[in-house]
PyMOL Python script that loads the backbone (N, CA, C, O; Angstrom):
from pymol import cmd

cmd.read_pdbstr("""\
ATOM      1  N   UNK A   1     103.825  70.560 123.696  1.00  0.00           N
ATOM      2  CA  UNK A   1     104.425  71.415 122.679  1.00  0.00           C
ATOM      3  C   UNK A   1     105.825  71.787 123.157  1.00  0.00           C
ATOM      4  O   UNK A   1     105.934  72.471 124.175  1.00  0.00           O
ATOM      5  N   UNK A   2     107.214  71.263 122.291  1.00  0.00           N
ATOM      6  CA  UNK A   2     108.183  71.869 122.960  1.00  0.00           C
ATOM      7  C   UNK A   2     108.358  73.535 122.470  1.00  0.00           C
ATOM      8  O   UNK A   2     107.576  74.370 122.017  1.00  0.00           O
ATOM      9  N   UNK A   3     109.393  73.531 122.719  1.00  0.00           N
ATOM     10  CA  UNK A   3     109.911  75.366 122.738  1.00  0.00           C
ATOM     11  C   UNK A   3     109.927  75.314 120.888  1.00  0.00           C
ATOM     12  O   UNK A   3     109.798  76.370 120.269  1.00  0.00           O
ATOM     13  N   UNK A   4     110.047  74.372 120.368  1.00  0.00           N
ATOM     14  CA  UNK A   4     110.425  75.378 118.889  1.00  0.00           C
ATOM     15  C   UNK A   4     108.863  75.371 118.314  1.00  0.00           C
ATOM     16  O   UNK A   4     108.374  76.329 117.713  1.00  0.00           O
ATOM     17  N   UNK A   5     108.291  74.356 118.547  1.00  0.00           N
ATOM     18  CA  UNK A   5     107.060  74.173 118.032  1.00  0.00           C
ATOM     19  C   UNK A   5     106.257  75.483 118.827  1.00  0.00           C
ATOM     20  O   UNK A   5     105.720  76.123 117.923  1.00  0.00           O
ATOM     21  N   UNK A   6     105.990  76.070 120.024  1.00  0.00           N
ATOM     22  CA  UNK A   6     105.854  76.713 120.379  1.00  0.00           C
ATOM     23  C   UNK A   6     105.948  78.247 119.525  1.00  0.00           C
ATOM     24  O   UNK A   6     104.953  78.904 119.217  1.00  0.00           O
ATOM     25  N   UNK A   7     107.391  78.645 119.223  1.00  0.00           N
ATOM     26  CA  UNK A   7     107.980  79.296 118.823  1.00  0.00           C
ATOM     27  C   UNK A   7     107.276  79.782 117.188  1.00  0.00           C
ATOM     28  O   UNK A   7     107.085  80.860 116.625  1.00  0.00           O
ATOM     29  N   UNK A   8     107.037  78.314 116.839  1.00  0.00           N
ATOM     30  CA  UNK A   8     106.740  78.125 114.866  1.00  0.00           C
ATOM     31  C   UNK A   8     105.298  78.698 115.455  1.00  0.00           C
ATOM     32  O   UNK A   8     104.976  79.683 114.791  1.00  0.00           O
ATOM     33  N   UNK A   9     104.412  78.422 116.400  1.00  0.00           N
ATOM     34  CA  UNK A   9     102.629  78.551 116.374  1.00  0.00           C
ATOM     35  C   UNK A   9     102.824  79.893 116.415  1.00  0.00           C
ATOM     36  O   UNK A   9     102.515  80.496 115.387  1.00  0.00           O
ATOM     37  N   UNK A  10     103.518  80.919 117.887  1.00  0.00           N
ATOM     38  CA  UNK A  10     103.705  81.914 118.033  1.00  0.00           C
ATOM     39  C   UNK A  10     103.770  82.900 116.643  1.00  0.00           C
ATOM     40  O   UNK A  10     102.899  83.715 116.336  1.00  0.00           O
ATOM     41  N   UNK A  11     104.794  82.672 116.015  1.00  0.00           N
ATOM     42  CA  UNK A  11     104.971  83.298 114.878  1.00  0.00           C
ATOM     43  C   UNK A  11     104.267  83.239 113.780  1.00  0.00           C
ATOM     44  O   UNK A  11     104.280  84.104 112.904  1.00  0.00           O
ATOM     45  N   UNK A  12     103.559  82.132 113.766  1.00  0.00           N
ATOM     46  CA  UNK A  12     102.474  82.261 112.616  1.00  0.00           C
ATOM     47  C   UNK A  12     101.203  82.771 113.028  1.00  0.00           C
ATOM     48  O   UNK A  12     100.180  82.710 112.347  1.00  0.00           O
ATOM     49  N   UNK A  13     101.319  83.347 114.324  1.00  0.00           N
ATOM     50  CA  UNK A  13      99.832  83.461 114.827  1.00  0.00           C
ATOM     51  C   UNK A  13     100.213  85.882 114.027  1.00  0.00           C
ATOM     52  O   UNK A  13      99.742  86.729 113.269  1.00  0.00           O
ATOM     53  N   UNK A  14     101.192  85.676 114.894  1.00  0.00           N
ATOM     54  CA  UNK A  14     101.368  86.854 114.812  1.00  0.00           C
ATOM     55  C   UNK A  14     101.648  87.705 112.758  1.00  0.00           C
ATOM     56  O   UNK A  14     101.428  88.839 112.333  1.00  0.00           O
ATOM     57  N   UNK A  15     102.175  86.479 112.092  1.00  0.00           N
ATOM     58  CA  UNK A  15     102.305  86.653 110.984  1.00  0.00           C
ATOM     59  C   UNK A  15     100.811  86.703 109.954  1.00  0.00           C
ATOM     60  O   UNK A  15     100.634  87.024 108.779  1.00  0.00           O
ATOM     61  N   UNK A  16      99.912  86.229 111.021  1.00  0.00           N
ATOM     62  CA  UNK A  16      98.671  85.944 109.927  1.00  0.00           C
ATOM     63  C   UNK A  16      98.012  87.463 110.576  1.00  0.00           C
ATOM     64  O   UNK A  16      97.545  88.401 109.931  1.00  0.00           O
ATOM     65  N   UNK A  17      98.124  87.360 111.686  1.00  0.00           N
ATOM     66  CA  UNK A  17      97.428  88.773 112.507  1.00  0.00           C
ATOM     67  C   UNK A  17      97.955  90.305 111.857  1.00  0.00           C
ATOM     68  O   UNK A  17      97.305  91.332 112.056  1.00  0.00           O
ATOM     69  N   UNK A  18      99.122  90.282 111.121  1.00  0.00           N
ATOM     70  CA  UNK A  18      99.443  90.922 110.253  1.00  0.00           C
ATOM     71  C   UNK A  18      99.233  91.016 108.943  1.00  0.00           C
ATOM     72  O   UNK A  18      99.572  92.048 108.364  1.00  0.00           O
ATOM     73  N   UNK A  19      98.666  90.008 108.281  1.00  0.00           N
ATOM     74  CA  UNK A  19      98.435  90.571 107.416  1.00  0.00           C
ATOM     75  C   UNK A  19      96.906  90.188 107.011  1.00  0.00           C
ATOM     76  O   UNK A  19      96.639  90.157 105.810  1.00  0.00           O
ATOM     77  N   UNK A  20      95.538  89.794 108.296  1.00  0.00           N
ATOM     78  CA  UNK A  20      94.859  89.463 107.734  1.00  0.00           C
ATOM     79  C   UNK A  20      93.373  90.903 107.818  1.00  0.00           C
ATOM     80  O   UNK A  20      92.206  90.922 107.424  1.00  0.00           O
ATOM     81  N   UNK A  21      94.320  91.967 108.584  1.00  0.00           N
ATOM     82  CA  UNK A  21      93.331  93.147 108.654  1.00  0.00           C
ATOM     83  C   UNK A  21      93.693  93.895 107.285  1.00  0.00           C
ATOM     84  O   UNK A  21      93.680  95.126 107.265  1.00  0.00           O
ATOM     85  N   UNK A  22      94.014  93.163 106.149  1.00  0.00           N
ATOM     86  CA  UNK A  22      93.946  94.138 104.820  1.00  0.00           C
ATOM     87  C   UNK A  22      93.439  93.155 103.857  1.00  0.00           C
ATOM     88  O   UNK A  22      93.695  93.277 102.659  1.00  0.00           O
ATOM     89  N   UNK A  23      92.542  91.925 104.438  1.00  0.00           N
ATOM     90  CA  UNK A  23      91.747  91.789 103.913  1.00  0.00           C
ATOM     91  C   UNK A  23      90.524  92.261 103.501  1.00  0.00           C
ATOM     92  O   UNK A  23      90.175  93.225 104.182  1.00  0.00           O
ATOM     93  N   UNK A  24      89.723  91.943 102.627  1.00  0.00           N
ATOM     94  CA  UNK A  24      88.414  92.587 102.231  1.00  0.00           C
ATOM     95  C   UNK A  24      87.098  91.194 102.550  1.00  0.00           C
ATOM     96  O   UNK A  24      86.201  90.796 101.807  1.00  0.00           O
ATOM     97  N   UNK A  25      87.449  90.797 103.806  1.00  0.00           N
ATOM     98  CA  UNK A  25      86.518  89.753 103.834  1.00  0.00           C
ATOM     99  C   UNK A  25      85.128  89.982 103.812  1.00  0.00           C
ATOM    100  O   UNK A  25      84.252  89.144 103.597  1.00  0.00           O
ATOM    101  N   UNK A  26      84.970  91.406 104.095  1.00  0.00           N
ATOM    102  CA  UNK A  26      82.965  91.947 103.630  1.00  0.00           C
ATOM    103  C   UNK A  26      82.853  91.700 102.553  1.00  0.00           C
ATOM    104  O   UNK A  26      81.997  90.860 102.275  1.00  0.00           O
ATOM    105  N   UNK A  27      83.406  92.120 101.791  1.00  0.00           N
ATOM    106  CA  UNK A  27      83.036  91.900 100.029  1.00  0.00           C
ATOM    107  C   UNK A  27      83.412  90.574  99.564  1.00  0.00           C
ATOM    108  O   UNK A  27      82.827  90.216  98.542  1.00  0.00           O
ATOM    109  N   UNK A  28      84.304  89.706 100.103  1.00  0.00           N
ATOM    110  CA  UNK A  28      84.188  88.333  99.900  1.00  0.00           C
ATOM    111  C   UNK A  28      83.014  87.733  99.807  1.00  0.00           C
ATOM    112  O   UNK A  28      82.380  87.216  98.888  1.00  0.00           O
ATOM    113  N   UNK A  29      82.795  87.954 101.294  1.00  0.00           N
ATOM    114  CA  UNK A  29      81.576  87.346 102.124  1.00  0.00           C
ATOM    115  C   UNK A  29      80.088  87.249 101.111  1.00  0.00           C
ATOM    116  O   UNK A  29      79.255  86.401 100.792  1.00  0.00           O
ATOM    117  N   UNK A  30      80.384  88.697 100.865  1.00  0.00           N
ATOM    118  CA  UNK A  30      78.948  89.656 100.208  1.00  0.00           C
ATOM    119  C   UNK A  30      78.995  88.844  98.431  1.00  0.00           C
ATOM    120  O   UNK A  30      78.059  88.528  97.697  1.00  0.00           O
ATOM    121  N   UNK A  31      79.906  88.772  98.312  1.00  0.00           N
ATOM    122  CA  UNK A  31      80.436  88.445  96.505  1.00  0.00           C
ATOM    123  C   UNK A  31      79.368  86.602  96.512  1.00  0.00           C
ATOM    124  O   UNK A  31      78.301  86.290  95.982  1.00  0.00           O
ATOM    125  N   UNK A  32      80.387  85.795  97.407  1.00  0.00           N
ATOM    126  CA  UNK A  32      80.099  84.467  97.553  1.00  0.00           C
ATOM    127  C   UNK A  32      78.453  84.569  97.897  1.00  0.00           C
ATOM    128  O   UNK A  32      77.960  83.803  97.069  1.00  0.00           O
ATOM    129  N   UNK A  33      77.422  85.094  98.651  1.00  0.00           N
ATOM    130  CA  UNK A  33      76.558  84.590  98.970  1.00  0.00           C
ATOM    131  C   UNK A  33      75.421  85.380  97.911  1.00  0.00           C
ATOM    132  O   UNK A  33      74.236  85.077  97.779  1.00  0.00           O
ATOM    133  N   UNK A  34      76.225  86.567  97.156  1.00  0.00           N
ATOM    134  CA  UNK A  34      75.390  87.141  95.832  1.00  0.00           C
ATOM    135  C   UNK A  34      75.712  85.809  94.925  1.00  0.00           C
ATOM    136  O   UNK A  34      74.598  85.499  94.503  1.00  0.00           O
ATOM    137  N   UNK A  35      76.541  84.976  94.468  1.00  0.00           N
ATOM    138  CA  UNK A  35      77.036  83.955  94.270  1.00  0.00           C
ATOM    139  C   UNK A  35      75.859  82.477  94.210  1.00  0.00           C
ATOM    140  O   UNK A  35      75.296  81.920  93.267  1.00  0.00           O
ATOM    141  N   UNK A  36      75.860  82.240  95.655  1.00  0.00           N
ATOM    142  CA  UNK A  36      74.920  81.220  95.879  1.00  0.00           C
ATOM    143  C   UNK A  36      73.666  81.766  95.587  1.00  0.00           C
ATOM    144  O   UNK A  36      73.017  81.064  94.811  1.00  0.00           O
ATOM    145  N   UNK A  37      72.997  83.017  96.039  1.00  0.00           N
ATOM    146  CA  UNK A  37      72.039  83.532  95.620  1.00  0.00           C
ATOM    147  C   UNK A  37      71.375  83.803  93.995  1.00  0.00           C
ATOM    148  O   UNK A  37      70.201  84.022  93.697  1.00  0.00           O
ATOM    149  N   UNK A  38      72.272  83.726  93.325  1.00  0.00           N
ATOM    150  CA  UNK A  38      72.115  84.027  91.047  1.00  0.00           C
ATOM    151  C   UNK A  38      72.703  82.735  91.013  1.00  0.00           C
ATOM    152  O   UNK A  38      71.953  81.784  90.795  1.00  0.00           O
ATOM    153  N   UNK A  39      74.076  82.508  91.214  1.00  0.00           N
ATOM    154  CA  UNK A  39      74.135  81.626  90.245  1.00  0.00           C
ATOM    155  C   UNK A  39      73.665  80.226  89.893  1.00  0.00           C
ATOM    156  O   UNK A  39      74.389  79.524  89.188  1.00  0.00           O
ATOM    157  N   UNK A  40      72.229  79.671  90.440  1.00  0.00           N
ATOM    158  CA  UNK A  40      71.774  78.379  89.943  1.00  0.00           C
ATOM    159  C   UNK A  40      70.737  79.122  88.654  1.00  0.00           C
ATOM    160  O   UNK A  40      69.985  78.542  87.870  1.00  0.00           O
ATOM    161  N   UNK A  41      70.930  80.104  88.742  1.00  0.00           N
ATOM    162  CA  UNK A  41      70.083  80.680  87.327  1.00  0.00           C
ATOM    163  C   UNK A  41      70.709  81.329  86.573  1.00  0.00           C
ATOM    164  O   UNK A  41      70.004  81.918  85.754  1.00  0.00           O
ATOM    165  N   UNK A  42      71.976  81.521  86.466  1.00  0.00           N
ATOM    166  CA  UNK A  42      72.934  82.346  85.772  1.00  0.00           C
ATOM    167  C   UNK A  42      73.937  80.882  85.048  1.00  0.00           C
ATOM    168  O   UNK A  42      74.279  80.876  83.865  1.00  0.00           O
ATOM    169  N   UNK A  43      74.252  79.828  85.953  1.00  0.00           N
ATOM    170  CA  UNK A  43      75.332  79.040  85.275  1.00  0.00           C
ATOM    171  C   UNK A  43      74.524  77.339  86.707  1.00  0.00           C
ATOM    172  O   UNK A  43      75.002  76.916  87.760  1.00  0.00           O
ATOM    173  N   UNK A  44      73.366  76.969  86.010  1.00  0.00           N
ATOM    174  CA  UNK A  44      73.061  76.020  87.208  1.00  0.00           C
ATOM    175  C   UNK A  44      74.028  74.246  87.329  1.00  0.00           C
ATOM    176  O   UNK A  44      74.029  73.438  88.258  1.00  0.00           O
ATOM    177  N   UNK A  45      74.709  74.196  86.033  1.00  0.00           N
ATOM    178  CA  UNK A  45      75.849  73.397  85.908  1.00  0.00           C
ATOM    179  C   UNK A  45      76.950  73.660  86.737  1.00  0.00           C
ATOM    180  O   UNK A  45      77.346  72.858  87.582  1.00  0.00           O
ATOM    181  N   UNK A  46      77.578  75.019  86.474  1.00  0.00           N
ATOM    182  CA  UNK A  46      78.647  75.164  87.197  1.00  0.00           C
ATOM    183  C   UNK A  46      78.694  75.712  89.276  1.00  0.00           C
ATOM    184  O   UNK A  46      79.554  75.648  90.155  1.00  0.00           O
ATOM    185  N   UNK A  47      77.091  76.256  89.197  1.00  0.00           N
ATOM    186  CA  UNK A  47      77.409  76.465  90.852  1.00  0.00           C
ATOM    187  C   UNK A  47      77.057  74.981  91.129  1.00  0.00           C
ATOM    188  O   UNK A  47      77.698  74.531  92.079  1.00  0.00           O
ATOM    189  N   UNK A  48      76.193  74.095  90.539  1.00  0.00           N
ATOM    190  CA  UNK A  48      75.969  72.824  91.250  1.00  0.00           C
ATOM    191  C   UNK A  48      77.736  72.457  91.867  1.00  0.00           C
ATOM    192  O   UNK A  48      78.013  72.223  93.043  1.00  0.00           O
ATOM    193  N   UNK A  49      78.635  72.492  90.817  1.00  0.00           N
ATOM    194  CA  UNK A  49      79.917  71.771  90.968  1.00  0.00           C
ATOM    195  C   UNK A  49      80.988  72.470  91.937  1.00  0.00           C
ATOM    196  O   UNK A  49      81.997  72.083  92.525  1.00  0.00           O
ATOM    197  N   UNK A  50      80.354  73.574  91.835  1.00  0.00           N
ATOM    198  CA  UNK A  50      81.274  74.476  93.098  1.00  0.00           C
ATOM    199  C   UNK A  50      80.400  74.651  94.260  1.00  0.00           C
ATOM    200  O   UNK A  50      80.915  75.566  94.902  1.00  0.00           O
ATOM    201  N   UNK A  51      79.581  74.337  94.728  1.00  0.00           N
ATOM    202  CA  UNK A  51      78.795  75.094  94.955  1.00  0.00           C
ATOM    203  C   UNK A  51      79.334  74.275  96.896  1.00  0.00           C
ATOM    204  O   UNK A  51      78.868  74.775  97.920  1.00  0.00           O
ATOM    205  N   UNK A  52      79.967  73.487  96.922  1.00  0.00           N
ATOM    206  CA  UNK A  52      80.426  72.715  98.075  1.00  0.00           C
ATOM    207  C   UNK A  52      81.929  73.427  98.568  1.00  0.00           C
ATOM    208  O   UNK A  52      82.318  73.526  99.732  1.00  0.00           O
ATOM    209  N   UNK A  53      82.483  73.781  97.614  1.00  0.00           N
ATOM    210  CA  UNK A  53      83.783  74.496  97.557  1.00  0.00           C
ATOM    211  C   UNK A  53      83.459  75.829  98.240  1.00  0.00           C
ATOM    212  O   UNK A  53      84.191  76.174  99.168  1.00  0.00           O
ATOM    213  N   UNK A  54      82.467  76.590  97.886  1.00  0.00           N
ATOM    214  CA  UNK A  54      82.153  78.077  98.240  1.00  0.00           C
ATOM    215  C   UNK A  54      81.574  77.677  99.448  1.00  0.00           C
ATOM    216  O   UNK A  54      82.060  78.072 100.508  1.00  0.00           O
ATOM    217  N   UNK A  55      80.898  77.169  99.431  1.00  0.00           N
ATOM    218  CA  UNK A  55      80.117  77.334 101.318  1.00  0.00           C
ATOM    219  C   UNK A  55      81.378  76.918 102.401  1.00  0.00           C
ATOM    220  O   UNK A  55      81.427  77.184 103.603  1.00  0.00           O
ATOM    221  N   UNK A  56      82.381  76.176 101.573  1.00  0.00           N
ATOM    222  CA  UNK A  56      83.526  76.339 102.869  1.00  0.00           C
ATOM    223  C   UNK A  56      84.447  77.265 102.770  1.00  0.00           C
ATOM    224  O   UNK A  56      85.314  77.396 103.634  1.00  0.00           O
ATOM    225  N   UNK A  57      84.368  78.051 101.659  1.00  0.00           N
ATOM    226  CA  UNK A  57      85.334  78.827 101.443  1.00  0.00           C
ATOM    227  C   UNK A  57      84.585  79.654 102.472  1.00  0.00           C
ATOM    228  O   UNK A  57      85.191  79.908 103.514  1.00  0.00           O
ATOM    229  N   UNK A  58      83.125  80.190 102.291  1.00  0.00           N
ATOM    230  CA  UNK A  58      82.731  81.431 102.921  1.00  0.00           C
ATOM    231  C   UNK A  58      82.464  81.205 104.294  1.00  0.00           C
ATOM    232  O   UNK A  58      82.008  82.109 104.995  1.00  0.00           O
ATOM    233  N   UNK A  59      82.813  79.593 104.926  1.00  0.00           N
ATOM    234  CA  UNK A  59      82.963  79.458 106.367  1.00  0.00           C
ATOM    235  C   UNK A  59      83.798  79.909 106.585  1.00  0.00           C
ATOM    236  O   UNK A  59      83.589  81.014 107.085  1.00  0.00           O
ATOM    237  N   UNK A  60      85.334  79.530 106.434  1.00  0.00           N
ATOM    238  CA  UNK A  60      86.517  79.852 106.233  1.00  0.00           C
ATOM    239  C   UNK A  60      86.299  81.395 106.355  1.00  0.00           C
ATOM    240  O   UNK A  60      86.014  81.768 107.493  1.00  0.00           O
ATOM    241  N   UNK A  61      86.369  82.219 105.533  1.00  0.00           N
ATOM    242  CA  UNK A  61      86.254  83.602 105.502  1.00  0.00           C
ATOM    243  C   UNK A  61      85.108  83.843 107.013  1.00  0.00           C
ATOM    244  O   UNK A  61      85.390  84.014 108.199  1.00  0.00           O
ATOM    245  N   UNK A  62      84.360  83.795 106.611  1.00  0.00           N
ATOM    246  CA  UNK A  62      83.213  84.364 108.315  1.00  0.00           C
ATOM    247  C   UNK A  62      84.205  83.827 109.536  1.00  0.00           C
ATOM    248  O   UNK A  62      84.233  84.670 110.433  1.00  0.00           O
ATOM    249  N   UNK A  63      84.844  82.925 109.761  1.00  0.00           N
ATOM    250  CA  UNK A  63      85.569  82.232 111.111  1.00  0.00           C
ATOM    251  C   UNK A  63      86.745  83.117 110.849  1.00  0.00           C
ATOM    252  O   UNK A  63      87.078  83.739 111.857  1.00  0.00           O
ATOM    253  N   UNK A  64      87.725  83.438 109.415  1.00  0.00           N
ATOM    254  CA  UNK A  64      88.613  84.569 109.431  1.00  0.00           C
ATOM    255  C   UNK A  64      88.224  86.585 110.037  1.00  0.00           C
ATOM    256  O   UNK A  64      88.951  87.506 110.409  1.00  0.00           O
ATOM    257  N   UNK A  65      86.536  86.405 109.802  1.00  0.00           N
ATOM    258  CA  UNK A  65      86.377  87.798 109.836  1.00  0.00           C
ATOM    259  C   UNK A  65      86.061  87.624 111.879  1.00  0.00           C
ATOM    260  O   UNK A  65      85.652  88.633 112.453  1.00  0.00           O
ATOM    261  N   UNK A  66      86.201  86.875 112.360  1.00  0.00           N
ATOM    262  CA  UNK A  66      86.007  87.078 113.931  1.00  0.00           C
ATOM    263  C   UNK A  66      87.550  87.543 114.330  1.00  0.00           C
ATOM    264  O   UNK A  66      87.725  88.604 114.931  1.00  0.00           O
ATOM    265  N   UNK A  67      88.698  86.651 113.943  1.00  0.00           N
ATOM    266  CA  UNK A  67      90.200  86.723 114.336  1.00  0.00           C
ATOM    267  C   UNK A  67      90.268  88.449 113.266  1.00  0.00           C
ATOM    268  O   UNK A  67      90.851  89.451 113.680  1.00  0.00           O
ATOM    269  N   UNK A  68      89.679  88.386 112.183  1.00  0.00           N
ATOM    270  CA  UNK A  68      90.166  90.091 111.814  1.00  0.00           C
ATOM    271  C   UNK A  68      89.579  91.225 112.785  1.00  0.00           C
ATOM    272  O   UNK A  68      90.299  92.070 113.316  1.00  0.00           O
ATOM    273  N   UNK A  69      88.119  91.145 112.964  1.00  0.00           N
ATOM    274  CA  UNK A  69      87.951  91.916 113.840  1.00  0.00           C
ATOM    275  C   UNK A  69      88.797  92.097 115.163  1.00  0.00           C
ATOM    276  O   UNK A  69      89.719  92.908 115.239  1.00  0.00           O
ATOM    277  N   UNK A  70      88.492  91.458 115.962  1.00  0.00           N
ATOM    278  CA  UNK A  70      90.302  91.071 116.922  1.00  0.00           C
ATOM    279  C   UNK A  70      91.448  91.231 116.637  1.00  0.00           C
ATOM    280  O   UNK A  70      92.095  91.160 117.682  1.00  0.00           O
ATOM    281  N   UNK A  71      92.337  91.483 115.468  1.00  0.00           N
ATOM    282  CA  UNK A  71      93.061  92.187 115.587  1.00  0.00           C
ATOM    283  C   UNK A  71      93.153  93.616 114.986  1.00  0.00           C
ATOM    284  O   UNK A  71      94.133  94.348 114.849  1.00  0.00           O
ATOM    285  N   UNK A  72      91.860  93.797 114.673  1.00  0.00           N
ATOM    286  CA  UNK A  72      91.950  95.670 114.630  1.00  0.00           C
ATOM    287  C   UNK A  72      91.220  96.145 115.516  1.00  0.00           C
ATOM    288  O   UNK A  72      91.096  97.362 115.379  1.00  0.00           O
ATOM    289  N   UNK A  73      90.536  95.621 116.592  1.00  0.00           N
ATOM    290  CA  UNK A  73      90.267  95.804 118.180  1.00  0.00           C
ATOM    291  C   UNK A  73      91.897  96.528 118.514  1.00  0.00           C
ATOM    292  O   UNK A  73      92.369  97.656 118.655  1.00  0.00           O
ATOM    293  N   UNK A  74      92.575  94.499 118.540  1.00  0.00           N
ATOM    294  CA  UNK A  74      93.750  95.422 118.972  1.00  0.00           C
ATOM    295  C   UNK A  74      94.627  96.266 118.258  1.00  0.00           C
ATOM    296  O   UNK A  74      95.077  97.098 119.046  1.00  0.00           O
ATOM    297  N   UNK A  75      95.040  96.414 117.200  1.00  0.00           N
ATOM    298  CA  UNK A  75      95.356  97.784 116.805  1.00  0.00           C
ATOM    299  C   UNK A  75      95.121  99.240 117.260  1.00  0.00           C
ATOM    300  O   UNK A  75      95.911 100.183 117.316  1.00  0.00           O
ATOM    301  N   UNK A  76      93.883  99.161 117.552  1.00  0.00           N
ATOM    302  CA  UNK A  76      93.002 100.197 117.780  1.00  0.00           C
ATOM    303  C   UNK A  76      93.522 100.719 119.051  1.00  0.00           C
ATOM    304  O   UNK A  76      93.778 101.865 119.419  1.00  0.00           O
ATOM    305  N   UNK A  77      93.612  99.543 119.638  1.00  0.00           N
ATOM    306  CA  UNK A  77      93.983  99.687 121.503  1.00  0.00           C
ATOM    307  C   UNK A  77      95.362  99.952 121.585  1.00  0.00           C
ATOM    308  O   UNK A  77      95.826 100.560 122.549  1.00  0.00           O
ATOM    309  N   UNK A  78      96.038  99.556 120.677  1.00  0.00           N
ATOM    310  CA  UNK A  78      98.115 100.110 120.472  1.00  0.00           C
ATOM    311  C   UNK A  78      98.062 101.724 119.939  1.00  0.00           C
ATOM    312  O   UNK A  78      98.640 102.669 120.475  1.00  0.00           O
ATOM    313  N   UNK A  79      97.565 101.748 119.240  1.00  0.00           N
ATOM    314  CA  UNK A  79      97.263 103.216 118.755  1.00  0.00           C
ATOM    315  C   UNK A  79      96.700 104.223 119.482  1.00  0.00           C
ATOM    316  O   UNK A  79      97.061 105.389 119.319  1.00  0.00           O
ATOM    317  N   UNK A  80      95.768 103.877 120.349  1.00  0.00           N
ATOM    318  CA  UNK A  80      95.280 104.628 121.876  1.00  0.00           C
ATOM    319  C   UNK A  80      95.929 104.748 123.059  1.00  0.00           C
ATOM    320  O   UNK A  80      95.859 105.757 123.759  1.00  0.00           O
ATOM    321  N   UNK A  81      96.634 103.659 123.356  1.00  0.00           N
ATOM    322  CA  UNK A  81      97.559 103.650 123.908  1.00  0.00           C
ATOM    323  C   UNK A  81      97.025 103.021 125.350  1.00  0.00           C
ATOM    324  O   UNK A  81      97.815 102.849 126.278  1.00  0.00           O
TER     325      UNK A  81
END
""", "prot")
cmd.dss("prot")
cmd.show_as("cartoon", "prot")
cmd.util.cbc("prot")
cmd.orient("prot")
């Protein structure tokens, strides 16, 4: 990795770490798997067709809610000092 590429990871690490503790990934989480849970009896056409889309979306989100917790750990720990 040279220095700018370096530089670009750095900053996007810190840019996502900002803004990903004002997410609502519980109620995502909670929404999508009330989701998989009704909807093959509410709409069994349309979760069949999504229904591959949401289980990665709500990986995606659960692997986002480990890096959120971690950075309002650290928040927590800047604010305490």
């Amino acid at each position: 990795m040279n220095p700018e590429e370096y530089q670009i990871a750095y900053n996007s690490v810190l840019f996502m770490a900002g803004y990903v503790h004002t997410l609502r990934l519980e109620e995502l989480i909670q929404a999508g798997e009330d989701a998989k849970a009704f909807g093959p009896f509410v709409s069994p056409t349309l979760w069949r067709e999504g229904i591959v889309n949401l289980d990665r979306t709500l990986r995606l989100a659960k692997a986002l809610k480990v890096f959120q917790a971690e950075v309002i750990k650290q928040i927590e720990e800047e604010r305490n000092g």
